[in-house]
C-alpha positions as a printed Julia matrix, in Angstrom:
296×3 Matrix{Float64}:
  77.85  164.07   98.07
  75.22  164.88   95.15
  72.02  166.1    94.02
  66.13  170.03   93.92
  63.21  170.9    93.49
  60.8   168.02   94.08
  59.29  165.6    91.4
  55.98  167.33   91.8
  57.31  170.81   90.68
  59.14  169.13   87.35
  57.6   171.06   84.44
  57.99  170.56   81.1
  57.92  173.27   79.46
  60.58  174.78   81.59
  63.7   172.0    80.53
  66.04  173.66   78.48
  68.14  170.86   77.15
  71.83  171.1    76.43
  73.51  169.46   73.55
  76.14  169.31   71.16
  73.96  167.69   68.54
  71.27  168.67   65.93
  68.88  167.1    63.57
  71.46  166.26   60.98
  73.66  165.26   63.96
  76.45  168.04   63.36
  78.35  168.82   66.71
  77.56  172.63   68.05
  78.75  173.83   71.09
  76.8   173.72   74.12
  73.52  175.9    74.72
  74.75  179.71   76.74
  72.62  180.83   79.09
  72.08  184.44   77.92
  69.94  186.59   80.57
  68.97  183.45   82.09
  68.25  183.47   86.21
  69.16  180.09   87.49
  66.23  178.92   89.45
  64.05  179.34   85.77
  65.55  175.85   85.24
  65.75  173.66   88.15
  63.58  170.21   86.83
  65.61  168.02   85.26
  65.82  168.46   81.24
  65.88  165.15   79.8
  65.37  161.83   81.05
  69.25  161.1    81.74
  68.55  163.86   84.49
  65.93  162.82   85.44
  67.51  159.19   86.19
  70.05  160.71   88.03
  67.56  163.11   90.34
  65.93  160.04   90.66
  68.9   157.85   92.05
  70.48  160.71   94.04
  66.61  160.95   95.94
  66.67  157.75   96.66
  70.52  156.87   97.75
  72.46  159.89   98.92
  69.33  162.02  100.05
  66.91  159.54  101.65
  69.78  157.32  103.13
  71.12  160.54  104.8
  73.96  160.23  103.43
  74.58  163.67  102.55
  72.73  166.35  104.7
  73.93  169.47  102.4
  72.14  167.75   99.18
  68.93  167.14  101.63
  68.41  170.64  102.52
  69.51  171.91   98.99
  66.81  169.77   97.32
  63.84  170.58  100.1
  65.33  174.02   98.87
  64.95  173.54   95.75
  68.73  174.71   94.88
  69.58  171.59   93.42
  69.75  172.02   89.33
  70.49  169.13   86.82
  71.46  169.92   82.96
  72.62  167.19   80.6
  75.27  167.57   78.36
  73.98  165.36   75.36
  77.19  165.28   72.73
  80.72  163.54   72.88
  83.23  166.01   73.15
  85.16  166.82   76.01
  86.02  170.1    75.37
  82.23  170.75   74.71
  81.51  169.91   78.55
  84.24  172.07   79.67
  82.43  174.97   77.98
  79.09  173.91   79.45
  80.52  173.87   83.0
  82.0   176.98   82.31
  78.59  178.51   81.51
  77.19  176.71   84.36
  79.37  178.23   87.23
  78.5   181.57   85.46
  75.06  181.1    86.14
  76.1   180.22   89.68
  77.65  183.69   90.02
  74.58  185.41   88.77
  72.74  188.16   91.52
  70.18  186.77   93.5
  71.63  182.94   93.41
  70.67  181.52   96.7
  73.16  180.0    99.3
  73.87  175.91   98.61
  72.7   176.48   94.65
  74.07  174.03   92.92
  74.74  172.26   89.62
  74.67  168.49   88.55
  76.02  167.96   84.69
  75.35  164.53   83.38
  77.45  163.25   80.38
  75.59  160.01   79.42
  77.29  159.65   75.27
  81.26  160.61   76.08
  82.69  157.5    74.76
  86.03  158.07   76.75
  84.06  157.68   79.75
  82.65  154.69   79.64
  85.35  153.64   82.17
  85.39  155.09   85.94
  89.07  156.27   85.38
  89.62  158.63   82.81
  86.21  160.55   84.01
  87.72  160.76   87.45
  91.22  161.63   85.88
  89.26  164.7    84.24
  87.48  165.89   86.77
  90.53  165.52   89.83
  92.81  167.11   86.96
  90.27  170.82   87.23
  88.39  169.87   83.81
  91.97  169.25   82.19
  91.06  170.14   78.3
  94.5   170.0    76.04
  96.82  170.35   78.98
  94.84  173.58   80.23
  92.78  173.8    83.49
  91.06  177.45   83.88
  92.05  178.03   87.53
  90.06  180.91   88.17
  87.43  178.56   88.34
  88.88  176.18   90.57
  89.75  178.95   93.33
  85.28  179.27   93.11
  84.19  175.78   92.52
  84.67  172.11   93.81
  84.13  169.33   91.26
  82.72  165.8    92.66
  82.34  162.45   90.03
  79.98  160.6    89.87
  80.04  157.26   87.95
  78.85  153.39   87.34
  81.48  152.16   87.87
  82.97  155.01   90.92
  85.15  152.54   92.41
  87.44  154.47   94.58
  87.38  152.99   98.0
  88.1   149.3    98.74
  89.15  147.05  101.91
  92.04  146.03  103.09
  94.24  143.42  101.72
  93.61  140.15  102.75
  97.24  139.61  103.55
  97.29  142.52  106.22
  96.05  142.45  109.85
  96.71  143.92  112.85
 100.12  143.93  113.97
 101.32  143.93  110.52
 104.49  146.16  109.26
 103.59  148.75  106.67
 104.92  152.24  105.08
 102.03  154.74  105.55
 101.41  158.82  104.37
 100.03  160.67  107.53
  97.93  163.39  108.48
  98.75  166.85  109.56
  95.96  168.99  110.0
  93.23  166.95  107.78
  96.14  167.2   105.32
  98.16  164.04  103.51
 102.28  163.99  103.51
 103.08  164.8   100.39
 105.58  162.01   98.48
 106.79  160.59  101.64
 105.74  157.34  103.7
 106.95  156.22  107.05
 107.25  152.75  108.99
 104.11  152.12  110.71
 102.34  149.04  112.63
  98.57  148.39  111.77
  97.21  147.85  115.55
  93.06  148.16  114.04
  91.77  147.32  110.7
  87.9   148.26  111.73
  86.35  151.29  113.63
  82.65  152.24  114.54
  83.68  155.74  113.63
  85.08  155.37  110.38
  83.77  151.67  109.19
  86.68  149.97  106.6
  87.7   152.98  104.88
  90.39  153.55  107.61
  93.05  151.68  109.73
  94.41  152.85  112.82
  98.49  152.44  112.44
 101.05  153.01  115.03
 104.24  155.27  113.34
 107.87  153.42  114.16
 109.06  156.94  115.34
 107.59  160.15  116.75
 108.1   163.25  114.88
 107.33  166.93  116.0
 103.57  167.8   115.29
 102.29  164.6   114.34
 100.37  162.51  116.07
 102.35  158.71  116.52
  98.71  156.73  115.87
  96.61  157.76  113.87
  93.73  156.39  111.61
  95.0   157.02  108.04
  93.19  155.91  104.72
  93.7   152.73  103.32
  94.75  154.5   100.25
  97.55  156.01  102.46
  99.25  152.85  102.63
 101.96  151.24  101.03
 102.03  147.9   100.37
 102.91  145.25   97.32
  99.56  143.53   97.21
  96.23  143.93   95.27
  93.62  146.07   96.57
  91.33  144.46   98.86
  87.29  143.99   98.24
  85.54  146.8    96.95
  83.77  148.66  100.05
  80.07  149.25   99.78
  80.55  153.01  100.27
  81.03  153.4    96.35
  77.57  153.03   96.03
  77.15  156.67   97.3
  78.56  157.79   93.71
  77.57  155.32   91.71
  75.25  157.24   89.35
  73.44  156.32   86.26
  75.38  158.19   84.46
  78.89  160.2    84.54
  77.86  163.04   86.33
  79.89  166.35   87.49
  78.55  168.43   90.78
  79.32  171.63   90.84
  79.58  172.93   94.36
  80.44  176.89   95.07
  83.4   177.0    97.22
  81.82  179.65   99.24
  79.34  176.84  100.35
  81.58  174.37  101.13
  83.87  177.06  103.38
  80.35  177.64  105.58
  80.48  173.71  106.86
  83.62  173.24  109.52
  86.49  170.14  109.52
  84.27  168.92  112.54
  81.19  168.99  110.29
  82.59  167.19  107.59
  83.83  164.41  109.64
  81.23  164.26  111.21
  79.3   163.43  108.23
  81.92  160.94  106.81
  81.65  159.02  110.2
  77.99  158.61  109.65
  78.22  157.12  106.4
  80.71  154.89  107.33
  78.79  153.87  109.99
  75.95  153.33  107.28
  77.52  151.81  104.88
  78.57  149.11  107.47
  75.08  148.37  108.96
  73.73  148.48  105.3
  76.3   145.93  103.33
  75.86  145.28   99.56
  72.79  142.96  100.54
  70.97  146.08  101.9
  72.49  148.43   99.38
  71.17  145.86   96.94
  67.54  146.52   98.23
  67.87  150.8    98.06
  69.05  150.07   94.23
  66.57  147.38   93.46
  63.86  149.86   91.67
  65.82  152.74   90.21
């Protein structure tokens, strides 16, 4: 989930704006924050943030769809910077300075950052920005790791299409290959013969099926709901599920989230939370998604 200070404390003369391009349009790296306390620079600093505050106020915050960002932003913990050049390796280096600020003394619990890249010409498309930021920031085959161990990187995206229904040629009682869950956690590389016995749960909306394994094995569970991304099958994807909308952002946009956050909310919390959005997304629909969207 995304997204500080309120619109009535946005002041202007404290935006610092971060760019990779001068007057005669030469490409510099991004601005360092040298002896800079985060909170000096909460308010949005150009009007690409300042689209995206507004959109993450109005979809993920005030739908409820992400509890964490609410109290952040009543907070005012929640930062936005925009990264205005075109080079990849550019917003690396800008992230890199970002999570340093993060790690500054007196940085208060659920600080966080939201980068938007709004000119990066390779990311006009959904995929490659997602490919970059599930890859750890890949930059010429390197990912710094150290900051992976601290920080968790969510996309956001136009076009964040991620989720989508189930094929039309599968219903319940159907016979499919399926990953499963141990522990919250995927099996890696490895698929097993399952039945589909629900396509649709209160709990969990369309994201998940509930599928029946062919044969029990030690420690997991034989039915389970899995992901409809866990399954195999030969078709096309299915209808894309309203529950994109939740990252669909004006822009490209990278959160950075401080693991040490993220390790204070439980496994119940967090499914909790993706329960209620499912739920949400379901009573809403595109139609009154549609409405939410209709004056950003």
């Amino acid at each position: 989930c995304s997204s500080n200070r309120s619109d009535d404390d946005s002041d202007s003369s404290s935006r610092e704006t971060h760019s990779s391009t001068d007057d005669s349009s030469s490409t510099t790296s991004p601005k360092r924050h040298n002896n800079c306390d985060w909170s000096d620079h909460v308010s949005p600093d150009t009007e690409y943030a300042e689209r995206v505050q507004k959109w993450a106020l109005k979809i993920p915050i005030r739908l409820g769809l992400c509890p964490w960002a609410a109290k952040a932003h009543s907070q005012g913990r929640l930062r936005y910077v925009t990264y205005e050049g075109t080079a990849l390796e550019d917003v690396a280096k800008l992230i890199s300075s970002e999570t340093a600020l993060l790690d500054g003394e007196n940085v208060p619990p659920l600080s966080s950052t939201l980068v938007v890249c709004p000119h990066i010409a390779e990311w006009i498309e959904f995929q490659p920005f997602d490919d970059f930021v599930g890859s750890g920031l890949l930059v010429d085959g390197i990912v710094d790791h150290t900051i992976q161990e601290k920080y968790t990187f969510v996309a956001f995206h136009p076009k964040f299409l991620r989720w989508y229904a189930l094929p039309t040629q599968l219903r319940v009682g159907s016979a499919v290959k399926s990953h499963w869950g141990m522990i919250g956690r995927k099996s890696v590389g490895e698929t097993a013969a399952a039945t589909i016995v629900e396509t649709e749960n209160r709990a969990f909306g369309r994201r998940k099926v509930k599928v029946r394994f062919d044969e029990e094995l030690e420690g997991r569970r034989q039915e389970q709901y899995v992901p409809i991304e866990w399954i195999d099958h030969p078709f096309s994807s299915g209808e894309p599920l309203p529950d994109n909308v939740i990252h669909q952002a004006p822009f490209p946009t990278i959160h950075i989230i401080a693991n040490r956050d993220l390790a204070s909310l439980s496994i119940r919390d967090i499914s909790r939370v993706k329960r209620q959005n499912a739920c949400k997304m379901v009573k809403l629909g595109w139609s009154g998604i549609g409405k939410q969207l209709s004056d950003l």
